[in-house]
Backbone atoms as SQL, in Angstrom:
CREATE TABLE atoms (id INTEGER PRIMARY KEY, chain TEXT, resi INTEGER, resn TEXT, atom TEXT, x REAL, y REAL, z REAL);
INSERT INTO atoms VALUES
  (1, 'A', 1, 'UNK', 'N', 22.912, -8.888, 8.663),
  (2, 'A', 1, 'UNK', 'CA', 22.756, -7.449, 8.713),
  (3, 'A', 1, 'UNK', 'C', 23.845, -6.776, 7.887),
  (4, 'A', 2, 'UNK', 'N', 25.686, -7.043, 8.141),
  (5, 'A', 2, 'UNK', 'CA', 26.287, -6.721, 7.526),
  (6, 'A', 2, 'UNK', 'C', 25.582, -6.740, 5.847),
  (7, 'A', 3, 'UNK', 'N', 25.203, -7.828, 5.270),
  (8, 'A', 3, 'UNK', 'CA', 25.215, -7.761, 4.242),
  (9, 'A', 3, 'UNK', 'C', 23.882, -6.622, 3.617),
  (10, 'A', 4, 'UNK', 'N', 23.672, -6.480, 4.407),
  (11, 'A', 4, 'UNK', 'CA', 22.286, -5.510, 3.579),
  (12, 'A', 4, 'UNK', 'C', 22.687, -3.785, 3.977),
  (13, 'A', 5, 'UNK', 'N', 23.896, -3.780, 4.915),
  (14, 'A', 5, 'UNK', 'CA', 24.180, -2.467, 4.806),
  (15, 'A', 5, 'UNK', 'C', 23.766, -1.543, 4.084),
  (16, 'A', 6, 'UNK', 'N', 24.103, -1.652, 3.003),
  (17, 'A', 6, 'UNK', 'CA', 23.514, -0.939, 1.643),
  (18, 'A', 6, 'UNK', 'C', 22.173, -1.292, 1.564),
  (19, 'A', 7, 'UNK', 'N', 20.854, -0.128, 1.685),
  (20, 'A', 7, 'UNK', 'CA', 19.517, -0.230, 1.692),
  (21, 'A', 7, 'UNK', 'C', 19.098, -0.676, 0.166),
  (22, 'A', 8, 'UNK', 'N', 19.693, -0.650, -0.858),
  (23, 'A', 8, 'UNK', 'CA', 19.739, -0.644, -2.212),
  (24, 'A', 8, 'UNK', 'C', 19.952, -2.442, -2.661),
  (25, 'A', 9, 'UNK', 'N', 20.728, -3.195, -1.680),
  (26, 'A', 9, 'UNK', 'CA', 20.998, -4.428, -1.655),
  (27, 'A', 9, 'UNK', 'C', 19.777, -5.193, -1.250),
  (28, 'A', 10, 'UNK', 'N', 19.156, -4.283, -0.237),
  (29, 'A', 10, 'UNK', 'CA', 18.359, -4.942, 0.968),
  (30, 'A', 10, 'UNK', 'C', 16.962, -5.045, -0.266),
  (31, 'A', 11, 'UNK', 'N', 16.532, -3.684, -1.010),
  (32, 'A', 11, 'UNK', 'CA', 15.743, -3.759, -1.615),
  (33, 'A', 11, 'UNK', 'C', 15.872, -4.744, -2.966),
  (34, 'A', 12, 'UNK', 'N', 16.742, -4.862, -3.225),
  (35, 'A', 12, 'UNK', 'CA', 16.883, -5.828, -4.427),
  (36, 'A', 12, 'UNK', 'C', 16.677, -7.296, -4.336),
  (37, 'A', 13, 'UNK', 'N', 16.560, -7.588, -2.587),
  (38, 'A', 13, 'UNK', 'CA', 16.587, -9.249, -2.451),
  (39, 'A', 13, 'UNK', 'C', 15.152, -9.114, -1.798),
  (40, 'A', 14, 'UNK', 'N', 14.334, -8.378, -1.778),
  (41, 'A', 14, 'UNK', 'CA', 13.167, -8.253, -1.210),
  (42, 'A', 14, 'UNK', 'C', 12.219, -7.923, -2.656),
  (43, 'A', 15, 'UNK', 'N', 12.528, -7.534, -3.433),
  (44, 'A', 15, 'UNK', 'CA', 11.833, -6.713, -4.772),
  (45, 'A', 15, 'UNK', 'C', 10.843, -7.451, -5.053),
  (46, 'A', 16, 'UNK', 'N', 10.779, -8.400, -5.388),
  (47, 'A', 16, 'UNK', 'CA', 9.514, -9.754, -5.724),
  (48, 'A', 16, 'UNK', 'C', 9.230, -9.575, -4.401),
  (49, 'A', 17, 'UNK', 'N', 8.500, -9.146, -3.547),
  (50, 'A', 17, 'UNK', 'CA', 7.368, -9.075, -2.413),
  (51, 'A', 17, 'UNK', 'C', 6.734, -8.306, -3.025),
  (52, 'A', 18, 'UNK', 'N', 6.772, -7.050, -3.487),
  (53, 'A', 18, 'UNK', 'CA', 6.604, -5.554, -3.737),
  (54, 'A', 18, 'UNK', 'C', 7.187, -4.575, -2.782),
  (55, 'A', 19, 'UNK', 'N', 6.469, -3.299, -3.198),
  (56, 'A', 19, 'UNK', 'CA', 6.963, -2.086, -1.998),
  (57, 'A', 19, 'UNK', 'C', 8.236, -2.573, -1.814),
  (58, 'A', 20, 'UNK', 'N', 9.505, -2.648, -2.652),
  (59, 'A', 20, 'UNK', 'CA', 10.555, -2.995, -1.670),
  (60, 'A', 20, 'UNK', 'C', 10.912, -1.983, -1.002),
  (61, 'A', 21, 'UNK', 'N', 11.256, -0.422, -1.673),
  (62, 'A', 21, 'UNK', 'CA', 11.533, 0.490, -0.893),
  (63, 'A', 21, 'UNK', 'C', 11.148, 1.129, 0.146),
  (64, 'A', 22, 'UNK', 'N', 9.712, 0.790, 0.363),
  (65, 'A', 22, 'UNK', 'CA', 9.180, 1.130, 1.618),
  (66, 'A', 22, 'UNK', 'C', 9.587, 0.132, 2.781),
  (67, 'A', 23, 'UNK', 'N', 9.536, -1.247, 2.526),
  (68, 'A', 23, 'UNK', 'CA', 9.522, -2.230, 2.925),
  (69, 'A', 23, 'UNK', 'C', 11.165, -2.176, 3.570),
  (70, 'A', 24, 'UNK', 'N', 12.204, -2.377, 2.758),
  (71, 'A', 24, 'UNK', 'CA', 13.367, -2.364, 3.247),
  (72, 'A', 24, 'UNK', 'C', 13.975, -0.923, 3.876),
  (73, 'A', 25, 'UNK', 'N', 13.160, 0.431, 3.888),
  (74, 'A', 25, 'UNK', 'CA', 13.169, 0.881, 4.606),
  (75, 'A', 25, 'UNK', 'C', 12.569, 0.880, 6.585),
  (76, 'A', 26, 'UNK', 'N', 11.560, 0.363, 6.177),
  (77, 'A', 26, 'UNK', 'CA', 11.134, -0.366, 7.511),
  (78, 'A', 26, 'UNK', 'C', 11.892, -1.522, 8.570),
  (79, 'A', 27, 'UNK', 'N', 12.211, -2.308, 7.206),
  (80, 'A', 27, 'UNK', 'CA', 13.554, -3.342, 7.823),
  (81, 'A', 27, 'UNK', 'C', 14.754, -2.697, 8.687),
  (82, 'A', 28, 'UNK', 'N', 15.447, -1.913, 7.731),
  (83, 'A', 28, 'UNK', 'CA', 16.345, -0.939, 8.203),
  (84, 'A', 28, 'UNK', 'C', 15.804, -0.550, 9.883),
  (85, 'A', 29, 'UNK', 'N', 14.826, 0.260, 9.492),
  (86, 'A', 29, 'UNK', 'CA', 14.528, 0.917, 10.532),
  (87, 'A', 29, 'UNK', 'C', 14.814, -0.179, 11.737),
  (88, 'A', 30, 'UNK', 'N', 13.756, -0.777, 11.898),
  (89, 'A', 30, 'UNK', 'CA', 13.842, -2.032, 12.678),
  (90, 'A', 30, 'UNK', 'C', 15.232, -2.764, 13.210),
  (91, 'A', 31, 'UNK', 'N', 15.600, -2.735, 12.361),
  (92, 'A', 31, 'UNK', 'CA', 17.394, -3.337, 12.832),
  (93, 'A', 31, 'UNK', 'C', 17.987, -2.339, 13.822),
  (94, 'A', 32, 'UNK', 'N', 18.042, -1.506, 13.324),
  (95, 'A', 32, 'UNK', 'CA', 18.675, -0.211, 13.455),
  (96, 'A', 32, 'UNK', 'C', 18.144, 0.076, 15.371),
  (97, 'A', 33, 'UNK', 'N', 16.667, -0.236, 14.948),
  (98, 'A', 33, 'UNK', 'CA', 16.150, -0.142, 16.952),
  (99, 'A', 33, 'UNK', 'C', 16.833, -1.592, 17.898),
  (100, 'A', 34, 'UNK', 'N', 16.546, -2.431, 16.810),
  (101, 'A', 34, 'UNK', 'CA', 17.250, -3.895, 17.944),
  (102, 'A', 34, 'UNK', 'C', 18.702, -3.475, 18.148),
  (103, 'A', 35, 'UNK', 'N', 19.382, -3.046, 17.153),
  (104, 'A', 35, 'UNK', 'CA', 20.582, -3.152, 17.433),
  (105, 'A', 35, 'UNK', 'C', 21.050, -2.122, 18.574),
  (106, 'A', 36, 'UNK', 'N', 20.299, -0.929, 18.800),
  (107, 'A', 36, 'UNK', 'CA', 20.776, 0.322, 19.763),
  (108, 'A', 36, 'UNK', 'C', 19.851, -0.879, 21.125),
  (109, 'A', 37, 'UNK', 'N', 19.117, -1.094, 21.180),
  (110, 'A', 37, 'UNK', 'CA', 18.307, -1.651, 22.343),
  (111, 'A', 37, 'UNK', 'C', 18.999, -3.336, 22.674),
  (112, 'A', 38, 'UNK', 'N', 19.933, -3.597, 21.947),
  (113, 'A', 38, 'UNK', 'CA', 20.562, -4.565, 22.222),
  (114, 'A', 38, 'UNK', 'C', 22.033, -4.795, 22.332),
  (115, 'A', 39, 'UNK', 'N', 22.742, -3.091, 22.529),
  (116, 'A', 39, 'UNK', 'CA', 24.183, -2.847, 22.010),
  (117, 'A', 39, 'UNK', 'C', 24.747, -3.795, 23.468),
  (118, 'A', 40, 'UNK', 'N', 25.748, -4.495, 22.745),
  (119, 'A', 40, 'UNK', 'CA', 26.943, -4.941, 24.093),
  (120, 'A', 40, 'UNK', 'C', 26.614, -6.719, 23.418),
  (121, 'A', 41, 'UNK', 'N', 25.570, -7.185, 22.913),
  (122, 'A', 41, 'UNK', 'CA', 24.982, -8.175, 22.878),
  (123, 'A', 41, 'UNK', 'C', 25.803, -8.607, 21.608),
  (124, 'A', 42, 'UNK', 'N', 26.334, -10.239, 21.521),
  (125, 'A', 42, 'UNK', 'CA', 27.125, -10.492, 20.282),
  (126, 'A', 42, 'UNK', 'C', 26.535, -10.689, 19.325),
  (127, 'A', 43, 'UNK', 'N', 25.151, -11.100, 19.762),
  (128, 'A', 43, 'UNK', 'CA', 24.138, -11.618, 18.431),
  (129, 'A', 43, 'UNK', 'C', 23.167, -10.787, 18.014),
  (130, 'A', 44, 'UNK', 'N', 23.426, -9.593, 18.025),
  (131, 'A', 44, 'UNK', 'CA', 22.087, -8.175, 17.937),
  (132, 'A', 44, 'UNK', 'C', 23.019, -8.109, 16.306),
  (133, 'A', 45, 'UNK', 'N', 21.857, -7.731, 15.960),
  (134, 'A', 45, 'UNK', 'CA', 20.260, -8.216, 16.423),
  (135, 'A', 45, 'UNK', 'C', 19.739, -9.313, 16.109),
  (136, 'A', 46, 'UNK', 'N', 18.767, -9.851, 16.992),
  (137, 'A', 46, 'UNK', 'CA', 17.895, -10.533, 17.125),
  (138, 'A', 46, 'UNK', 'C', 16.754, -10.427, 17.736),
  (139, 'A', 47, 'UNK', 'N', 15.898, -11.460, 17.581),
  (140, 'A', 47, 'UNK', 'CA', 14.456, -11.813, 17.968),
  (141, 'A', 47, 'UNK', 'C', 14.609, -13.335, 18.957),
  (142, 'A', 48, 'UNK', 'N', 15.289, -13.711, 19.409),
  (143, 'A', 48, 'UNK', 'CA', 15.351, -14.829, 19.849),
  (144, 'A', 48, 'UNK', 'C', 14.662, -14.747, 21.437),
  (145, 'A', 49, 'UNK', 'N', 15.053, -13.670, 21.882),
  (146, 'A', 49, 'UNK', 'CA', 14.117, -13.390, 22.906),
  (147, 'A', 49, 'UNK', 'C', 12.463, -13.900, 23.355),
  (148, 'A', 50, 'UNK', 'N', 11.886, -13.533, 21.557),
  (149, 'A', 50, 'UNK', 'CA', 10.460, -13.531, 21.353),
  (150, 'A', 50, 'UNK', 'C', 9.941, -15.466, 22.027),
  (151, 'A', 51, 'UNK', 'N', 10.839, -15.989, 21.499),
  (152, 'A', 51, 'UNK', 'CA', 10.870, -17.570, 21.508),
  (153, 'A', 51, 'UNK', 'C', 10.458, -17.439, 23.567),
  (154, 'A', 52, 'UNK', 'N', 10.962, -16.845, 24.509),
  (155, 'A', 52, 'UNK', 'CA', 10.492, -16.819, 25.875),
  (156, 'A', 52, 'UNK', 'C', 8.858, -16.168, 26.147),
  (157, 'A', 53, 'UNK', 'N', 8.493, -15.129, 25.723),
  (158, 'A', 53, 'UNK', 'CA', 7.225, -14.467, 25.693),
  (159, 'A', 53, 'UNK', 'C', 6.225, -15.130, 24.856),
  (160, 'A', 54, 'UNK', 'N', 5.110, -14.813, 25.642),
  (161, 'A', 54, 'UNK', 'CA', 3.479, -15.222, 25.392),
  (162, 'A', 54, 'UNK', 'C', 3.260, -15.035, 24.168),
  (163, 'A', 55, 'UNK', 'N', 2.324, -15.016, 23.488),
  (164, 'A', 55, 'UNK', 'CA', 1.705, -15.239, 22.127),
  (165, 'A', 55, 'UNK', 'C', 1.194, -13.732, 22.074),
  (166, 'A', 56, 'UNK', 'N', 0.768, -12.974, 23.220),
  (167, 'A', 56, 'UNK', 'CA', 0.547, -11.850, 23.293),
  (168, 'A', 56, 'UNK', 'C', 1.514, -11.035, 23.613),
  (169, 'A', 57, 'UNK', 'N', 2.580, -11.409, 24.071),
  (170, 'A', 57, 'UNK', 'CA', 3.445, -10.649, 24.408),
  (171, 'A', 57, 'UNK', 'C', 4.203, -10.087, 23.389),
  (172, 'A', 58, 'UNK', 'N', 4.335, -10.838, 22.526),
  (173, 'A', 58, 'UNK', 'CA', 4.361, -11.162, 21.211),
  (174, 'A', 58, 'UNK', 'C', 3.825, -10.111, 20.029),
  (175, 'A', 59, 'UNK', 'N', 2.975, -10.291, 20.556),
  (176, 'A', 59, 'UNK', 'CA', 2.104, -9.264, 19.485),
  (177, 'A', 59, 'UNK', 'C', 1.947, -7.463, 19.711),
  (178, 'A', 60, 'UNK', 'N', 2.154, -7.926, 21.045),
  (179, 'A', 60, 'UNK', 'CA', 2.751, -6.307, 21.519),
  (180, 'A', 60, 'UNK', 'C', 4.133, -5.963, 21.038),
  (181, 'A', 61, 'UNK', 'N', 4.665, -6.814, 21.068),
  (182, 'A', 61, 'UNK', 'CA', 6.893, -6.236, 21.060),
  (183, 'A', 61, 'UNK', 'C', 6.612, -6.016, 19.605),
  (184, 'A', 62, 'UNK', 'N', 5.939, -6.934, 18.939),
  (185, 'A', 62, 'UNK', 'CA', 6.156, -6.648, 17.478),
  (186, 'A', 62, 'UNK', 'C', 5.603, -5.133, 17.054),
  (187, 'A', 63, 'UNK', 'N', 4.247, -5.351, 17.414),
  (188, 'A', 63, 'UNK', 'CA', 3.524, -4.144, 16.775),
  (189, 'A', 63, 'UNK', 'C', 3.845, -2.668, 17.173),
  (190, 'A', 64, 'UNK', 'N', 5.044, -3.121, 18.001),
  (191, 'A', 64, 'UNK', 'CA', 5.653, -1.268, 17.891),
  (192, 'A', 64, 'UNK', 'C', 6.311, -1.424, 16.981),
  (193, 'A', 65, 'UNK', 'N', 6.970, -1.945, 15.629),
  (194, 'A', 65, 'UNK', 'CA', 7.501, -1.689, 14.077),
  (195, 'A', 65, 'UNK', 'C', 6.327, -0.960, 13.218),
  (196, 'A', 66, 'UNK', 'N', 6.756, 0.298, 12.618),
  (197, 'A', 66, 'UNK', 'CA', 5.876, 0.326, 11.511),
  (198, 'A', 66, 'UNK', 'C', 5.789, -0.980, 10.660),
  (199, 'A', 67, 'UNK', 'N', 5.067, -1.127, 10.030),
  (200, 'A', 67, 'UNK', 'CA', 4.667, -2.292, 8.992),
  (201, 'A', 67, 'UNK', 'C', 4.887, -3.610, 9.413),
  (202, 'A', 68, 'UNK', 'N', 4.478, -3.992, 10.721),
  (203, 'A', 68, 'UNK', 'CA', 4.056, -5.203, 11.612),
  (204, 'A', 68, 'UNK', 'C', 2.924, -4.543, 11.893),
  (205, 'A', 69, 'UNK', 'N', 1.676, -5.542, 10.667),
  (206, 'A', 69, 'UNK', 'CA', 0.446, -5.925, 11.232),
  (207, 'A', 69, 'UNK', 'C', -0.116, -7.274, 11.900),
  (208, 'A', 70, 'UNK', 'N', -1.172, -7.396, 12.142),
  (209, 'A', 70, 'UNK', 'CA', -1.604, -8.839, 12.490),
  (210, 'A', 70, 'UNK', 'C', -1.434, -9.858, 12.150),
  (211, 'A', 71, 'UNK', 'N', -1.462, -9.613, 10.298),
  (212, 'A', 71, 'UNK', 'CA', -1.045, -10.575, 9.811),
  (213, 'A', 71, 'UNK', 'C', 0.356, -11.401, 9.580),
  (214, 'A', 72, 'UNK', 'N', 1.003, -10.357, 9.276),
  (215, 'A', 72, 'UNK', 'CA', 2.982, -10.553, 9.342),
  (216, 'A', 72, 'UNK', 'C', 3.158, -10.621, 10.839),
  (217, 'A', 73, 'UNK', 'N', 2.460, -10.267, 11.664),
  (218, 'A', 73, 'UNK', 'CA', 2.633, -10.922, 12.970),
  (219, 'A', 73, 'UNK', 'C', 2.670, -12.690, 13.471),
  (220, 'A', 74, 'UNK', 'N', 1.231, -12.735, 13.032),
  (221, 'A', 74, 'UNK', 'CA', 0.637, -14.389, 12.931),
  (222, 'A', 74, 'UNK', 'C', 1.752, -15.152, 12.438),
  (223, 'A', 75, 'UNK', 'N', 2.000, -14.644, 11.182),
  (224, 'A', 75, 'UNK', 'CA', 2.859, -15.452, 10.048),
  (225, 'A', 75, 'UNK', 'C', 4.579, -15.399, 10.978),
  (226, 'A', 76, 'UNK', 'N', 4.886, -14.686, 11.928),
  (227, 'A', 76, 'UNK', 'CA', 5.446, -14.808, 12.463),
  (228, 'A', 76, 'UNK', 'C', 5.456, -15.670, 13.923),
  (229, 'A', 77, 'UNK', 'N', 4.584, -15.926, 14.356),
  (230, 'A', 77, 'UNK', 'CA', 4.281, -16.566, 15.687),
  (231, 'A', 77, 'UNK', 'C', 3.878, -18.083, 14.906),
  (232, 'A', 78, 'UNK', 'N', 3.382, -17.773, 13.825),
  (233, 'A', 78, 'UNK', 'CA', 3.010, -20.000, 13.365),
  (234, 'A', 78, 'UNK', 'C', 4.556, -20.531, 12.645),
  (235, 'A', 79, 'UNK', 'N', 5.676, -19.826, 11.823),
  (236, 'A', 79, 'UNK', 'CA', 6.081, -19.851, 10.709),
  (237, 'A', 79, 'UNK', 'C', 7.781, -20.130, 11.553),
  (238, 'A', 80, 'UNK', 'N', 7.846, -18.886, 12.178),
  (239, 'A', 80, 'UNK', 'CA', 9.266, -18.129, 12.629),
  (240, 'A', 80, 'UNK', 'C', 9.212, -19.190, 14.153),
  (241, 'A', 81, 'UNK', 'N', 8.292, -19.127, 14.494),
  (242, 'A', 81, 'UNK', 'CA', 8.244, -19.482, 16.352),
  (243, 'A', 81, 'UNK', 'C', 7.449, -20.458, 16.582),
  (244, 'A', 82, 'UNK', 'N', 6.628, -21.201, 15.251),
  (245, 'A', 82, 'UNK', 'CA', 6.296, -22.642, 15.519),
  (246, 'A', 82, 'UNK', 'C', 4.808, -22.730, 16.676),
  (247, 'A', 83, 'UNK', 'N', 4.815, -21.549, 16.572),
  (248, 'A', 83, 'UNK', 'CA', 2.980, -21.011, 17.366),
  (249, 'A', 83, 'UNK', 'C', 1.933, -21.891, 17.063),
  (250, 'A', 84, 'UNK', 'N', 1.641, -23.132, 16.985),
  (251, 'A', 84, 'UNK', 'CA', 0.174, -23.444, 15.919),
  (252, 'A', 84, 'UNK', 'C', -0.523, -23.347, 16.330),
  (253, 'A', 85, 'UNK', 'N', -0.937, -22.447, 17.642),
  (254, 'A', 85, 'UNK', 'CA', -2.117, -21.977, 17.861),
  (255, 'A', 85, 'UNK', 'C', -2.712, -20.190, 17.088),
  (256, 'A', 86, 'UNK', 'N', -1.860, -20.185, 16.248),
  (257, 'A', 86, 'UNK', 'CA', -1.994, -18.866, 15.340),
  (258, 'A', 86, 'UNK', 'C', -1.604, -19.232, 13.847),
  (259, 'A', 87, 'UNK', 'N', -2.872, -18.728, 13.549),
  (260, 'A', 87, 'UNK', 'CA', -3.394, -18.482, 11.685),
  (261, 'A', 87, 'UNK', 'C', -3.597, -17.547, 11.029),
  (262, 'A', 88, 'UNK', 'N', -2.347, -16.922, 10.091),
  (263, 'A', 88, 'UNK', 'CA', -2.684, -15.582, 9.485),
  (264, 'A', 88, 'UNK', 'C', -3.681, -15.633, 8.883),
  (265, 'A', 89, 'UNK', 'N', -4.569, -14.974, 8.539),
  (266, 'A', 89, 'UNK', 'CA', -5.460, -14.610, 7.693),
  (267, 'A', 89, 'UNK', 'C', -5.536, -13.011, 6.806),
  (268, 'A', 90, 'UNK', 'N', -5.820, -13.399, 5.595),
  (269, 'A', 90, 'UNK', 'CA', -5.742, -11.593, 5.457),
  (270, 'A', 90, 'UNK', 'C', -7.170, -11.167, 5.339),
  (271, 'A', 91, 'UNK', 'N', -7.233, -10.022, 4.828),
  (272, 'A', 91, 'UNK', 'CA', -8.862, -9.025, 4.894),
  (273, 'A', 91, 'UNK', 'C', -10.028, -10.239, 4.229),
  (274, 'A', 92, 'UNK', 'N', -8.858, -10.899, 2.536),
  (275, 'A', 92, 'UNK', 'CA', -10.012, -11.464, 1.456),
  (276, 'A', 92, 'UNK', 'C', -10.552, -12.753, 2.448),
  (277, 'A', 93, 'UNK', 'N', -9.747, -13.265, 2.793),
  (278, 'A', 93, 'UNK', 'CA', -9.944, -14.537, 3.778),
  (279, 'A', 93, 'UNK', 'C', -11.049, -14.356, 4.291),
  (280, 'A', 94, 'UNK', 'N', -10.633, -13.439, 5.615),
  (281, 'A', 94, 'UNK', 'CA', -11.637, -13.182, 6.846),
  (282, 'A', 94, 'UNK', 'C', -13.131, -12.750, 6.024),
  (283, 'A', 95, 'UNK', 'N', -12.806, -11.724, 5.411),
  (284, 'A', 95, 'UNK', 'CA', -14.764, -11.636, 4.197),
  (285, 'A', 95, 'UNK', 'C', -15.125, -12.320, 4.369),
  (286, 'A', 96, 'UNK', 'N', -14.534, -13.396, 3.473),
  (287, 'A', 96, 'UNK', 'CA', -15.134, -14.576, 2.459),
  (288, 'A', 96, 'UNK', 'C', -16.159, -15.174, 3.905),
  (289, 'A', 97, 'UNK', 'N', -14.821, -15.914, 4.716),
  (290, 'A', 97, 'UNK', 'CA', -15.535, -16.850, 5.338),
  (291, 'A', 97, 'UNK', 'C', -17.057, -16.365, 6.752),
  (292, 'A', 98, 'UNK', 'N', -16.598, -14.545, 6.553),
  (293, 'A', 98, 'UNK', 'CA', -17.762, -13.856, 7.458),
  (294, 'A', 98, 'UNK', 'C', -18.978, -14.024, 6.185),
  (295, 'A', 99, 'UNK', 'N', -18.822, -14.059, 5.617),
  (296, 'A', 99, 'UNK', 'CA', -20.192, -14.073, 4.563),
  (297, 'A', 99, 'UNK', 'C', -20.754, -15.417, 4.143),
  (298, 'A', 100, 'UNK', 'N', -19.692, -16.368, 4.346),
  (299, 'A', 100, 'UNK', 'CA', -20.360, -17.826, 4.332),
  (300, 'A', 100, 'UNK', 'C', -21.021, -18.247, 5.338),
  (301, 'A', 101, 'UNK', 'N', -20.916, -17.636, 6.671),
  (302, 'A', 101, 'UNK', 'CA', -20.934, -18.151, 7.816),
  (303, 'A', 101, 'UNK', 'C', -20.079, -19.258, 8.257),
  (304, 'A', 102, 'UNK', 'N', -19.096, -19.021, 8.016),
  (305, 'A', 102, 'UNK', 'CA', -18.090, -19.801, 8.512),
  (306, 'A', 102, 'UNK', 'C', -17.629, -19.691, 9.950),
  (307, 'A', 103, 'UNK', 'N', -17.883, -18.563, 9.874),
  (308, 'A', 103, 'UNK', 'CA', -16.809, -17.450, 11.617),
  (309, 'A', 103, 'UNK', 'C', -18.229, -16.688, 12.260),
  (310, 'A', 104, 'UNK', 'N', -18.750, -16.800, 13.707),
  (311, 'A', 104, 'UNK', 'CA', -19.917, -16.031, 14.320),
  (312, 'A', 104, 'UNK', 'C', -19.478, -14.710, 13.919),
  (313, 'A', 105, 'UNK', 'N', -20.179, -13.801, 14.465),
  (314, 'A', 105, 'UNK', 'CA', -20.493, -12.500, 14.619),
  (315, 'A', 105, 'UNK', 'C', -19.199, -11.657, 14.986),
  (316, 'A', 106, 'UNK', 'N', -19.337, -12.417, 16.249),
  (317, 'A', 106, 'UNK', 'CA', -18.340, -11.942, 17.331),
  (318, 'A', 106, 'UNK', 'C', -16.558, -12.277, 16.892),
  (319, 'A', 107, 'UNK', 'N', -16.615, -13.069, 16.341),
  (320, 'A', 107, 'UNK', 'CA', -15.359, -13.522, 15.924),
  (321, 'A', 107, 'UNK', 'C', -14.155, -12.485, 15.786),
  (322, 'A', 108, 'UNK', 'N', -13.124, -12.160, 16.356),
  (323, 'A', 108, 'UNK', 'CA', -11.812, -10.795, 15.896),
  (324, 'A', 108, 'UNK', 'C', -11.077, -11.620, 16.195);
């Protein structure tokens, strides 16, 4: 965290994603809530918490961040937390394989 103090740093090591400035504004943001919701704590911020909660529980704590969707969620529960019962997929994915019949109807 120290090191990204500077939002200008933060965006420069993020830049090859895209959107960095939106993006490392969101980061920011985000830190900025763990760290007040975790003050007194030596290791705030963190997520290490997440590693105790459900797969859904999960998907709730996250998705109060702007710019935590489903997918940067997933990719967080298989990737970050070793979940392998979760597979990001993005929009082109999910199409494709609804139009092959790959996935029923019902499938979300």
């Amino acid at each position: 965290v120290a090191q990204f103090e500077n939002i200008s740093k933060l965006e420069a090591a993020i830049r090859v994603a895209g959107l960095a400035k939106t993006r490392a504004e969101r980061i920011q943001r985000m830190l900025q809530t763990l760290m007040e919701e975790q003050q007194g704590d030596k290791d705030a911020p963190s997520l290490e918490y997440l590693h105790k909660l459900s797969n859904e529980e999960i998907k709730t704590e996250l998705s109060r961040f702007k710019g935590l969707g489903p997918k940067t969620i997933s990719c967080v529960l298989l990737f970050g937390l070793a979940r392998e019962n979760e597979f990001p997929v993005d929009t082109h994915v999910w199409r494709i394989t609804q139009k092959m019949g790959w996935l029923p109807n019902a499938a979300a």
